[in-house]
NUVOKOL-430330 format. One record per residue (C-alpha): residue number from 1; residue in three letters; x, y, z. Coordinates in pm, whole numbers, always signed. Layout:
<pts>
<pt pos="NUM" code="ALA" px="X" py="Y" pz="Z"/>
...
</pts>
This chain:
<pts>
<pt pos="1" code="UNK" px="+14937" py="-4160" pz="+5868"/>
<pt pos="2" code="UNK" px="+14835" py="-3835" pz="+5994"/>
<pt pos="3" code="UNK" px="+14816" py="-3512" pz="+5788"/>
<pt pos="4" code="UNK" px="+15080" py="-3338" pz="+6006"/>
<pt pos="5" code="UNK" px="+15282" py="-3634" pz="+5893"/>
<pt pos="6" code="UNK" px="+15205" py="-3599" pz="+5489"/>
<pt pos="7" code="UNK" px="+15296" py="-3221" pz="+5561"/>
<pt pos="8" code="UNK" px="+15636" py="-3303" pz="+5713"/>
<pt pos="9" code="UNK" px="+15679" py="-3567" pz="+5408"/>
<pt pos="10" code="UNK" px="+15627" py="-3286" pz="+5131"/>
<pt pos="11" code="UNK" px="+15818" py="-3054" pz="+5372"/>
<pt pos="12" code="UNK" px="+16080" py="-3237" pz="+5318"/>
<pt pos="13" code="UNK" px="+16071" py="-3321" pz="+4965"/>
<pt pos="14" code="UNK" px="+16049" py="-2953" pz="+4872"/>
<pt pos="15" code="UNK" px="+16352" py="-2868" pz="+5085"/>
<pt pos="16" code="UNK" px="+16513" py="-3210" pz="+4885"/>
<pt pos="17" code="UNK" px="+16424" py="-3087" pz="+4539"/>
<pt pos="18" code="UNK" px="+16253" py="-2670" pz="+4530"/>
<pt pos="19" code="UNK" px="+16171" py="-2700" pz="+4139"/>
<pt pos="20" code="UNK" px="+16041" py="-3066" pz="+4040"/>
<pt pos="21" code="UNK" px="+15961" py="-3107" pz="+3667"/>
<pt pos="22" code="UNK" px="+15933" py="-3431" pz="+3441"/>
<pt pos="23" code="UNK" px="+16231" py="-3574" pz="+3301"/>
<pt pos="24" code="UNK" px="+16087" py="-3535" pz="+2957"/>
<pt pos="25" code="UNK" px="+16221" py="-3299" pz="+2732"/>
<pt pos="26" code="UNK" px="+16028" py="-3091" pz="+2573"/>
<pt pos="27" code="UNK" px="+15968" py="-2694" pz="+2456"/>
<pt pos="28" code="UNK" px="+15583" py="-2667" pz="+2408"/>
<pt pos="29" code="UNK" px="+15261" py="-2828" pz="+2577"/>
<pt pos="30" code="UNK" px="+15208" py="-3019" pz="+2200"/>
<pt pos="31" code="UNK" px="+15592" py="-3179" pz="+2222"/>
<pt pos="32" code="UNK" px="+15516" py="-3261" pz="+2561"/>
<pt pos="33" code="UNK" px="+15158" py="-3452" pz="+2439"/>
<pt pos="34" code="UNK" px="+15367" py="-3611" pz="+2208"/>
<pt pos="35" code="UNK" px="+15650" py="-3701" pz="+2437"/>
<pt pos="36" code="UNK" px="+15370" py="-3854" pz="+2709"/>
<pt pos="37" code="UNK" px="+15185" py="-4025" pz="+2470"/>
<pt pos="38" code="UNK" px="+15492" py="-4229" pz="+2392"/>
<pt pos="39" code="UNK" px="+15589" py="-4266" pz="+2737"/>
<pt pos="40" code="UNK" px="+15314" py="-4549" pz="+2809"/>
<pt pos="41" code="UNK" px="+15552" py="-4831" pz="+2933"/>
<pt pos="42" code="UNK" px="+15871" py="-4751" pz="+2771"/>
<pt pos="43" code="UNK" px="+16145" py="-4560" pz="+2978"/>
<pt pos="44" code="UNK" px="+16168" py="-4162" pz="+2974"/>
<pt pos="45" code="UNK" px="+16519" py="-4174" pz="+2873"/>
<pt pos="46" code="UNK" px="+16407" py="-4439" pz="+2609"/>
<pt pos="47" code="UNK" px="+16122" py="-4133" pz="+2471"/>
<pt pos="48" code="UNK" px="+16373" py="-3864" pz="+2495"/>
<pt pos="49" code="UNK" px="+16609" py="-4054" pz="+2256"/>
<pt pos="50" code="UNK" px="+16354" py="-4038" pz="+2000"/>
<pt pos="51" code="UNK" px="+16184" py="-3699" pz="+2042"/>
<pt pos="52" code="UNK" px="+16532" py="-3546" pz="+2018"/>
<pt pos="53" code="UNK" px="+16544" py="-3707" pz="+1628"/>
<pt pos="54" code="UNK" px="+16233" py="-3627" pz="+1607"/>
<pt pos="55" code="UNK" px="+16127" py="-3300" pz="+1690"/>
<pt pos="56" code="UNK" px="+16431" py="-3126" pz="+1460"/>
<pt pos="57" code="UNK" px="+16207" py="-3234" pz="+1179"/>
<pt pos="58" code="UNK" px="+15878" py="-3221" pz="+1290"/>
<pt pos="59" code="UNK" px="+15724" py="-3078" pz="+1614"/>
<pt pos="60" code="UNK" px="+15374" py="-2915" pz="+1583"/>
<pt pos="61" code="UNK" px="+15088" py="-3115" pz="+1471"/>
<pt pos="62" code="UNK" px="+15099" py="-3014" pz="+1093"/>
<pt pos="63" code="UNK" px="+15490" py="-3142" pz="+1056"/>
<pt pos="64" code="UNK" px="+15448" py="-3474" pz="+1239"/>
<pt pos="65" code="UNK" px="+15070" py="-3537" pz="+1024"/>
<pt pos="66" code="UNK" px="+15303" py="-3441" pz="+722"/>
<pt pos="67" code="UNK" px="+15575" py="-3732" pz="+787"/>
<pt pos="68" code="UNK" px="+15288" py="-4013" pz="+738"/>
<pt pos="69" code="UNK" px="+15285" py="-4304" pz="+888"/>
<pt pos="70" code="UNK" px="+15577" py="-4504" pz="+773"/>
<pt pos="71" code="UNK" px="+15759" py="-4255" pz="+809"/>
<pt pos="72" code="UNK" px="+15675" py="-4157" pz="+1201"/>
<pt pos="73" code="UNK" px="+15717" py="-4515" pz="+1253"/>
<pt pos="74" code="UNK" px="+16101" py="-4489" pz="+1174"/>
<pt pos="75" code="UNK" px="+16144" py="-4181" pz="+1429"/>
<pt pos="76" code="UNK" px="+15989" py="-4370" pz="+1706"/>
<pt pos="77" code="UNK" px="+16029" py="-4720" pz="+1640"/>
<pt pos="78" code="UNK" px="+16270" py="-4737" pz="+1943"/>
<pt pos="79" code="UNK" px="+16027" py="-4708" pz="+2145"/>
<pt pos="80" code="UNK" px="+15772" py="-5041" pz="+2254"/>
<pt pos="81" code="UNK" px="+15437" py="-5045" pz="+2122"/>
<pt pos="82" code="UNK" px="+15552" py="-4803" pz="+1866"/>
<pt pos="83" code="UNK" px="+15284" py="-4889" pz="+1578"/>
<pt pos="84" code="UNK" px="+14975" py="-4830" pz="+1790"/>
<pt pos="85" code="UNK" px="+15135" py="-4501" pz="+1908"/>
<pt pos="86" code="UNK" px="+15223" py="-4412" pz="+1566"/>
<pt pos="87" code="UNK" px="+14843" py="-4451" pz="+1452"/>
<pt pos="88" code="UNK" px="+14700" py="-4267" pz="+1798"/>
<pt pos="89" code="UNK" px="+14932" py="-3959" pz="+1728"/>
<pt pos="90" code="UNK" px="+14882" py="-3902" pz="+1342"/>
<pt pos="91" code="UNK" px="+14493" py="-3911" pz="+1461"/>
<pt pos="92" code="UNK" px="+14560" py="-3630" pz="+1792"/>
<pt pos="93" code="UNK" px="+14760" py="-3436" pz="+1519"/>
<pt pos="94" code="UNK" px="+14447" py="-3408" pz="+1232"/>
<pt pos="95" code="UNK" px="+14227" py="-3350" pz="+1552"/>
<pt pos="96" code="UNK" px="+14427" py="-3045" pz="+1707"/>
<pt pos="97" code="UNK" px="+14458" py="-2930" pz="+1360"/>
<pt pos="98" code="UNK" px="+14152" py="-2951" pz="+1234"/>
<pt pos="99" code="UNK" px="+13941" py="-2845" pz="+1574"/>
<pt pos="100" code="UNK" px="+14233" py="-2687" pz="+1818"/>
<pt pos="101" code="UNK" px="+14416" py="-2442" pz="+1594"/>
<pt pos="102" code="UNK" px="+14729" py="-2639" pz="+1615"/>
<pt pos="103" code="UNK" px="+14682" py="-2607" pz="+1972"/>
<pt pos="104" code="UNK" px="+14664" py="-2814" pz="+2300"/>
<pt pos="105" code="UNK" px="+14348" py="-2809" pz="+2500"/>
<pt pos="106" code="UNK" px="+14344" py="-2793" pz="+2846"/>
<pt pos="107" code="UNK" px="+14045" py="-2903" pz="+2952"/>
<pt pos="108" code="UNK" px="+14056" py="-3306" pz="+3052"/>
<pt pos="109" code="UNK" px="+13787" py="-3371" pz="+2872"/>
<pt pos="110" code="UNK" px="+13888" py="-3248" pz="+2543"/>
<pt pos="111" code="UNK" px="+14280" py="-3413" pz="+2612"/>
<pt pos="112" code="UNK" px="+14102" py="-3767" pz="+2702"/>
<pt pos="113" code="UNK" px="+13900" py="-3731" pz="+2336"/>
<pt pos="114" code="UNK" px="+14191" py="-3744" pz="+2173"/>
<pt pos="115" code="UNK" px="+14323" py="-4090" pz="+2077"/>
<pt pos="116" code="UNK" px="+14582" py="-4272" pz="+2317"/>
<pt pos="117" code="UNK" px="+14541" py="-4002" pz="+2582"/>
<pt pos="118" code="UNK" px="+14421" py="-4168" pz="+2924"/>
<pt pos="119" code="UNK" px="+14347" py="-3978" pz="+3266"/>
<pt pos="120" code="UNK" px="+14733" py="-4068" pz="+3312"/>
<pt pos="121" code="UNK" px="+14821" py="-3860" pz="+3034"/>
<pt pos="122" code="UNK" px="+14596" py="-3576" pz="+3028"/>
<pt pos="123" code="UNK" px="+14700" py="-3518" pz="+3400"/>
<pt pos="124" code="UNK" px="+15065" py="-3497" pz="+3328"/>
<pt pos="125" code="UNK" px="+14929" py="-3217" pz="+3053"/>
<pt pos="126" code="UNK" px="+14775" py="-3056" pz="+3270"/>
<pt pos="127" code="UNK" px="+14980" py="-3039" pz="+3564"/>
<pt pos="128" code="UNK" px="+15328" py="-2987" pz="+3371"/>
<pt pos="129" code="UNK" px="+15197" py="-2768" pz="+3063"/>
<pt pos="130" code="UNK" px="+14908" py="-2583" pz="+3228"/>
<pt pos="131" code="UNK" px="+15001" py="-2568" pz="+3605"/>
<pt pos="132" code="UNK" px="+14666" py="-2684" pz="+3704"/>
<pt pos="133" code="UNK" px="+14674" py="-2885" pz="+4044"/>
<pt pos="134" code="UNK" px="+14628" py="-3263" pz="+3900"/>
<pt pos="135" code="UNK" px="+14822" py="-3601" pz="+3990"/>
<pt pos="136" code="UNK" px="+14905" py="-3861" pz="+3740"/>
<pt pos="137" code="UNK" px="+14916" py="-4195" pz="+3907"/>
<pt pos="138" code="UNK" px="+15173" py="-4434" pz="+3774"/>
<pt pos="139" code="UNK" px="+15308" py="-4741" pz="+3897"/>
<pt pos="140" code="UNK" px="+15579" py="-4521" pz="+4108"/>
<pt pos="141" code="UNK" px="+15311" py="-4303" pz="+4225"/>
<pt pos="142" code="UNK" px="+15108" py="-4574" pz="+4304"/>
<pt pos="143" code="UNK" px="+15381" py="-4772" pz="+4491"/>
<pt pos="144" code="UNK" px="+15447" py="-4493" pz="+4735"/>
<pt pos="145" code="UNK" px="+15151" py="-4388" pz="+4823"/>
<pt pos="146" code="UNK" px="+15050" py="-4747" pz="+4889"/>
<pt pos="147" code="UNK" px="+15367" py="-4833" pz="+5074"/>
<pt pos="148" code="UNK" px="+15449" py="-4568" pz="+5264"/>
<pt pos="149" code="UNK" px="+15106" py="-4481" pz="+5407"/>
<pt pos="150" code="UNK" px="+15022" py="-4187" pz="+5203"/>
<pt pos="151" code="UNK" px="+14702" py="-4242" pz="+5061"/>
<pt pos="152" code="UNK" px="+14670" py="-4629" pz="+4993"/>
<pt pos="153" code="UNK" px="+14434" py="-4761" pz="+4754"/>
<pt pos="154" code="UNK" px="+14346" py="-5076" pz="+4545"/>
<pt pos="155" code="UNK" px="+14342" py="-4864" pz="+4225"/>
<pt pos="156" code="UNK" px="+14542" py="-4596" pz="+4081"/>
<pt pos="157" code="UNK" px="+14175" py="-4370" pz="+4046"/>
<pt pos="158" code="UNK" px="+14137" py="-4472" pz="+4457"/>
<pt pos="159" code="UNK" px="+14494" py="-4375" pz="+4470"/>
<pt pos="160" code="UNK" px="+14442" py="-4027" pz="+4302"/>
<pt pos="161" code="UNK" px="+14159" py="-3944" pz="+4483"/>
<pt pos="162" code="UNK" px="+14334" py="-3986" pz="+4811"/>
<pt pos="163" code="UNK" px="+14634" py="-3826" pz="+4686"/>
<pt pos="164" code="UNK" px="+14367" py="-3494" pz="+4594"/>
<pt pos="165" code="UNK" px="+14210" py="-3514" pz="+4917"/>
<pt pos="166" code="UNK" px="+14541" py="-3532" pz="+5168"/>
<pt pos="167" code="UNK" px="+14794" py="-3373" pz="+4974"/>
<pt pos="168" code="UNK" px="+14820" py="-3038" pz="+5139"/>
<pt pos="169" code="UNK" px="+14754" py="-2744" pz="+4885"/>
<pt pos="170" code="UNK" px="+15058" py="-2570" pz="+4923"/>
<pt pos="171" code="UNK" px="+15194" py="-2888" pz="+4784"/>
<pt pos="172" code="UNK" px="+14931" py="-2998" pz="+4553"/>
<pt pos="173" code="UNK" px="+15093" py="-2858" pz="+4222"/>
<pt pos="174" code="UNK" px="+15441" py="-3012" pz="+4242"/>
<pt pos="175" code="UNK" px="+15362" py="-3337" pz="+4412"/>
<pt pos="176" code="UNK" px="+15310" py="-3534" pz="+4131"/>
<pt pos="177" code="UNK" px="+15684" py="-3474" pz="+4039"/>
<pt pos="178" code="UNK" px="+15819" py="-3518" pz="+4351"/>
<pt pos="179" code="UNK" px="+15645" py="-3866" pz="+4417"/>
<pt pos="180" code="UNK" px="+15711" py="-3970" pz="+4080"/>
<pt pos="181" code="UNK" px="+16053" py="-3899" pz="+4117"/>
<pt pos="182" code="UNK" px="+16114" py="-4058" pz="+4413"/>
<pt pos="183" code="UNK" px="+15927" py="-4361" pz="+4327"/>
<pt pos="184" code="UNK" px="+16184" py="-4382" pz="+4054"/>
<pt pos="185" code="UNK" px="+16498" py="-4326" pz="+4249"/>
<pt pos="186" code="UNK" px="+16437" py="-4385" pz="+4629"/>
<pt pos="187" code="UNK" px="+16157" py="-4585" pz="+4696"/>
<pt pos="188" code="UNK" px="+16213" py="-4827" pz="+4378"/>
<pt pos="189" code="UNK" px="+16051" py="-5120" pz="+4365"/>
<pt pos="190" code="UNK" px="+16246" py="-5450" pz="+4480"/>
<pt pos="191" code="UNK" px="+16460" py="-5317" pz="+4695"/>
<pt pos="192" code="UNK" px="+16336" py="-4960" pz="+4892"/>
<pt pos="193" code="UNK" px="+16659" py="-4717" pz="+4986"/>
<pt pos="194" code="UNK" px="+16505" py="-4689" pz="+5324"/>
<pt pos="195" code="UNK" px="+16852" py="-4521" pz="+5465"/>
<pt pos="196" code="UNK" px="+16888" py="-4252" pz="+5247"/>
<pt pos="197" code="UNK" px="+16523" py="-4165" pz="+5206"/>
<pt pos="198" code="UNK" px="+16408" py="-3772" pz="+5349"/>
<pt pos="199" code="UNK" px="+16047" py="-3970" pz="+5481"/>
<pt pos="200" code="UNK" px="+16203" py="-4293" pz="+5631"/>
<pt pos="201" code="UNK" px="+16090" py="-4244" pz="+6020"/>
<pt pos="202" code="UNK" px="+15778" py="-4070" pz="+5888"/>
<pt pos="203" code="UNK" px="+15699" py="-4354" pz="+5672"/>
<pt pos="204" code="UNK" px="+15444" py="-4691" pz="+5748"/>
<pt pos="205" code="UNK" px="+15665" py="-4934" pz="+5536"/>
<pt pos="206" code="UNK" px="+15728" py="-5247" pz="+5807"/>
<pt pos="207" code="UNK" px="+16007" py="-5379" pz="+5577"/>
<pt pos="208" code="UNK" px="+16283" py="-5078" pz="+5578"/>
<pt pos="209" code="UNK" px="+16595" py="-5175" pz="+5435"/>
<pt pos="210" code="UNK" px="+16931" py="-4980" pz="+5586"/>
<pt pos="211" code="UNK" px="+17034" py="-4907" pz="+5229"/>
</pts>
């Protein structure tokens, strides 16, 4: 794929969808660490079932420390691998609290400190809460780029990398949203909606299906 190609791909997608943002909810950069740091293989819809219990009660880092542990376990418990997350996000709470002001850093190396915070998450943060020009790799991210030609790579840190390097700039700060999203709802995993999709002639995929 050639980078007049990737242009006419993000062209496209921008004309598709002008405004891209996550489809977590969310009202500050610290409910949207907390809403990402749930996220880690369980369903957006499945985290934004929970947050919107939770955050009426407690949504800065004081409140949620305050609930304990037990008791953040009950608002989230929804949601898989809900004990670990419960321990990782009273610890980021006494951390922002005690060395952030309450506040969210945005600087990756002070959001990948913080416990249960990955590259993956701290490049959501800052892309989504701070605007900066970063690309979270998940497995939809991953799955386009690969299949379609983007920027292919073994890893999703190859993967990003590419993505950094090819993306045009103009397009750099709202492409993690747009791939994401149409990881999720176009180019989905088993079975690719080839016929409907905005890139399909543009795209390397051998295997197009005329859904």
């Amino acid at each position: 794929m050639n980078q007049h190609q990737r242009h006419q791909i993000f062209e496209r997608l921008r004309a598709a969808n002008p405004t891209p943002t996550t489809e977590l909810v969310y009202s500050s950069p610290f409910e949207l660490l907390v809403a990402v740091l749930l996220s880690a293989q369980a369903t957006d819809v499945s985290v934004n079932k929970a947050t919107a219990k939770l955050f009426p009660i407690a949504n800065t880092p004081k409140t949620i420390y305050a609930l304990g542990l037990e008791k953040l376990k009950s608002h989230i418990k929804t949601i898989g691998l809900f004990n670990t997350k419960a321990e990782n996000l009273l610890k980021t709470c006494k951390i922002l609290t005690d060395q952030y002001d309450s506040q969210v850093p945005n600087t990756r190396e002070a959001l990948e400190a913080l416990p249960g915070v990955g590259r993956k998450t701290a490049n959501v943060i800052l892309n989504t809460a701070f605007h900066q020009k970063t690309l979270a790799v998940d497995t939809h991210i991953f799955r386009v780029s690969n299949r379609t030609g983007l920027a292919p790579g073994k890893n999703v840190l190859e993967v990003e990398k590419k993505l950094l390097k090819v993306v045009p700039d103009e397009f750099l700060l709202d492409a993690h949203h747009w791939l994401i999203l149409h990881g999720r709802y176009t180019c989905v995993a088993r079975k690719p909606r080839c016929g409907s999709c905005v890139m399909e002639e543009l795209c390397e995929y051998r295997d197009k299906t005329a859904e």
